[in-house]
Backbone as JSON, one array per atom type, in Angstrom:
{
  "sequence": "XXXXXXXXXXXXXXXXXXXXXXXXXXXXXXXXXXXXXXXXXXXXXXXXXXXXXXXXXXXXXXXXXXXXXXXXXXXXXXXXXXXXXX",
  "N": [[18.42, -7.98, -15.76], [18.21, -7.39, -12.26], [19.56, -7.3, -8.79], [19.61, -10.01, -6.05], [17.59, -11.71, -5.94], [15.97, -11.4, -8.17], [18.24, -12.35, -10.02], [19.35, -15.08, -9.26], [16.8, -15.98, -9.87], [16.68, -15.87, -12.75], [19.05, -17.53, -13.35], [17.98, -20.1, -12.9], [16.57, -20.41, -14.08], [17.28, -19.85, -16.79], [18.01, -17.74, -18.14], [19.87, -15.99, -17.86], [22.81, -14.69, -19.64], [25.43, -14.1, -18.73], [26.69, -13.26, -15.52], [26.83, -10.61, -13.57], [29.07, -9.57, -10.9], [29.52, -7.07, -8.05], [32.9, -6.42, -6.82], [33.27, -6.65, -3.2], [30.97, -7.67, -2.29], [29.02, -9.78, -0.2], [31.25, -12.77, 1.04], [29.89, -15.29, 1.13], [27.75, -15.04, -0.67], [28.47, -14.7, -2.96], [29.87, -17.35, -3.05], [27.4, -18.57, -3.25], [26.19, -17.79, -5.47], [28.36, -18.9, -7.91], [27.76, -21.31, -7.1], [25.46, -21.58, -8.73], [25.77, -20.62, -11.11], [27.54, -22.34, -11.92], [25.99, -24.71, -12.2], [24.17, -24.05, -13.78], [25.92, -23.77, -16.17], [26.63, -20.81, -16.8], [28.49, -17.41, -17.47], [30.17, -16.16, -15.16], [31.44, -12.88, -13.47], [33.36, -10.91, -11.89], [33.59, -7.29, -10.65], [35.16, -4.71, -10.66], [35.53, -2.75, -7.42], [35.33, 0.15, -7.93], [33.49, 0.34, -10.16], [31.06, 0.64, -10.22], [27.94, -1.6, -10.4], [25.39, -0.58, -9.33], [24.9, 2.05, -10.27], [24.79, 1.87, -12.49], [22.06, 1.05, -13.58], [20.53, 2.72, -12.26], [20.44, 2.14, -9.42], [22.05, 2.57, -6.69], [22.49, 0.46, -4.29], [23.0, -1.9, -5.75], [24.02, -5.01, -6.27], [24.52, -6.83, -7.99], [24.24, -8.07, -11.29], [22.38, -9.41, -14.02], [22.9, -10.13, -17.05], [20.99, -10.67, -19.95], [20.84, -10.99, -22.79], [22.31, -12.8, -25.43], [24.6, -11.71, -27.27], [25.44, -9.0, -26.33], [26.3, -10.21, -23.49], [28.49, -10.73, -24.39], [30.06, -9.07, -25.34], [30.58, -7.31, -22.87], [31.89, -9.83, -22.01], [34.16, -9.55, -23.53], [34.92, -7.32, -23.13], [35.73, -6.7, -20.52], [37.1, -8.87, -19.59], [39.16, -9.6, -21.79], [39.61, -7.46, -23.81], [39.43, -4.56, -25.5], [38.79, -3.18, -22.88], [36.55, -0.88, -20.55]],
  "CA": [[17.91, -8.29, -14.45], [19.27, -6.62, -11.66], [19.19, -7.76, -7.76], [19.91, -11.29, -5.64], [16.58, -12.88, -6.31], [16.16, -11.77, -9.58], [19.2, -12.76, -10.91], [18.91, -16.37, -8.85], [15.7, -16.52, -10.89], [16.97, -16.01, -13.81], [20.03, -18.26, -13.57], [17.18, -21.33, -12.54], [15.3, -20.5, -15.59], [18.73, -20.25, -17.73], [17.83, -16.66, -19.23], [21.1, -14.78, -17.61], [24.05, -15.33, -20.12], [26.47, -13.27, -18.12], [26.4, -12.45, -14.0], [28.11, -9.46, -12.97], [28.76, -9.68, -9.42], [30.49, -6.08, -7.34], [33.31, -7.03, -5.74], [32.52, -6.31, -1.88], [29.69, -8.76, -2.53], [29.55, -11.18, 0.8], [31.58, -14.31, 0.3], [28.62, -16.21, 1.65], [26.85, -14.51, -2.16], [29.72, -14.71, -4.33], [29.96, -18.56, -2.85], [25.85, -19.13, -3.57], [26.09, -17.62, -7.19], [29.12, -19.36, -8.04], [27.53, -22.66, -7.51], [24.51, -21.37, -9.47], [26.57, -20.39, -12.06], [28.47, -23.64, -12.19], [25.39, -25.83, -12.31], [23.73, -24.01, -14.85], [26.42, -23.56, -17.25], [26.56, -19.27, -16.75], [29.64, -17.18, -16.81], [30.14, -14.87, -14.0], [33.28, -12.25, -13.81], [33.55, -9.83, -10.98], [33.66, -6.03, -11.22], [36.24, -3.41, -9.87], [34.43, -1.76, -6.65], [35.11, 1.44, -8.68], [32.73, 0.06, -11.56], [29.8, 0.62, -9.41], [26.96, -1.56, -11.23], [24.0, -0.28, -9.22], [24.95, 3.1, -11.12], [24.44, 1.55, -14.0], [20.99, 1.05, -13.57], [20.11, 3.79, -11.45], [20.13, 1.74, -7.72], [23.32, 2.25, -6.37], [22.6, -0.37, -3.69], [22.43, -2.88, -6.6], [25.68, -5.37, -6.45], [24.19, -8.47, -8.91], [23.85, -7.52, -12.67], [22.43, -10.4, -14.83], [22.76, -10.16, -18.81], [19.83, -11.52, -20.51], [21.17, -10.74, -24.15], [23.85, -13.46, -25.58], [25.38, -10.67, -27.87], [25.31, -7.67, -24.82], [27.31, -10.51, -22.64], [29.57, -11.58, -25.05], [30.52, -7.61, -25.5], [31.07, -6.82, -21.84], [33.21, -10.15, -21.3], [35.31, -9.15, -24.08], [35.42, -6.15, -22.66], [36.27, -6.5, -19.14], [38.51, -9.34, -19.7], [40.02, -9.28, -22.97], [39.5, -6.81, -25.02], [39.76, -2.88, -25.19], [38.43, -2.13, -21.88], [35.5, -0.24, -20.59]],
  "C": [[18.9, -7.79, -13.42], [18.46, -7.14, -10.36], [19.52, -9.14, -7.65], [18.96, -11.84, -6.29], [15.88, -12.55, -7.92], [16.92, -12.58, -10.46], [19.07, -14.62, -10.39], [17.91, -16.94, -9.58], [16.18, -16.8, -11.84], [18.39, -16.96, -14.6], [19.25, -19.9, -13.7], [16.52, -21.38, -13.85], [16.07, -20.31, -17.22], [18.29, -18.92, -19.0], [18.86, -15.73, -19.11], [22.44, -15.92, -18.77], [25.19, -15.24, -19.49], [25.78, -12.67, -16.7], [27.44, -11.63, -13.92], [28.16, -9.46, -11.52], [30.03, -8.3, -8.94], [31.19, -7.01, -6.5], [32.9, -5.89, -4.37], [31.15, -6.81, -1.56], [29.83, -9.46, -1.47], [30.09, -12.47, 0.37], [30.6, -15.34, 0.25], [27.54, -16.13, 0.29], [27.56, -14.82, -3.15], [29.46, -16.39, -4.05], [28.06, -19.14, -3.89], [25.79, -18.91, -4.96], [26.94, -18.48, -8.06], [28.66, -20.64, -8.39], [26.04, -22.37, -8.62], [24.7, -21.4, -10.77], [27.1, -21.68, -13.0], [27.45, -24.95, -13.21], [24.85, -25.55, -13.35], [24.79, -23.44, -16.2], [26.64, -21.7, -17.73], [27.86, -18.57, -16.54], [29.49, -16.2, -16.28], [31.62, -14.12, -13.63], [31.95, -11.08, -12.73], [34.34, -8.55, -11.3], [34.32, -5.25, -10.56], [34.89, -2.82, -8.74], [34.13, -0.27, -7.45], [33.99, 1.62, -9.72], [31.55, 0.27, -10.61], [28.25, 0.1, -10.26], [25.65, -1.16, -11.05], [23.84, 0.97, -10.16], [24.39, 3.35, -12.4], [23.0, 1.24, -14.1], [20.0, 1.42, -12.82], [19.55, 3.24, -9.63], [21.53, 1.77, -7.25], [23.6, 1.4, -5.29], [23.08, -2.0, -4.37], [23.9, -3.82, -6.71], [25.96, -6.49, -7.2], [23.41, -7.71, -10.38], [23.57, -8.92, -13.58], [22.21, -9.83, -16.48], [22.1, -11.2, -19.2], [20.34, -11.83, -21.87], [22.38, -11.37, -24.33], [25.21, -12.32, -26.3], [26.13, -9.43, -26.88], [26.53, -8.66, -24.05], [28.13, -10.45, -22.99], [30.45, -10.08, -25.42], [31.05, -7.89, -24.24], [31.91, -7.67, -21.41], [34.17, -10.32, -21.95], [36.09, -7.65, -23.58], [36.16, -5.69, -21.47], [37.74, -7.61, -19.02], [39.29, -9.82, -20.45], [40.07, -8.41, -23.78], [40.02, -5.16, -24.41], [39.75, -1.93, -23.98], [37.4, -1.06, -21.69], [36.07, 1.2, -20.58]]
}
């Protein structure tokens, strides 16, 4: 899921395992996900501006990445913040 009100959906309906949020995200967004995050039990890790995730799924406006897939998250937050590195 990719986008604000997608990913908001999908945090309410407890199908994102993993939020990616760009940094340069408004604090006023980072703040609103955060508690979204919190309440539903979701982990969320912020992404180098360089990592550009709209890229990654061909919108480069795109600055909210939700992971649907427990396996897929559990990769990228070994990856970003323990492990080998993207």
């Amino acid at each position: 899921m990719f986008g604000t009100a997608a990913c908001e959906k999908g945090i309410k309906k407890r199908t994102i395992k993993l939020l990616l949020l760009q940094k340069g995200l408004s604090d006023s967004s980072v703040n609103h996900f955060f508690m979204l995050c919190k309440t539903a039990d979701v982990n969320m890790l912020m992404v180098d501006e360089d990592e550009r995730l709209g890229d990654a799924v061909g919108r480069p406006e795109i600055m909210v990445l939700g992971i649907t897939d427990k396996r897929f998250a559990e990769q990228i937050k070994y990856n970003i913040v323990g492990g080998s590195g993207i």
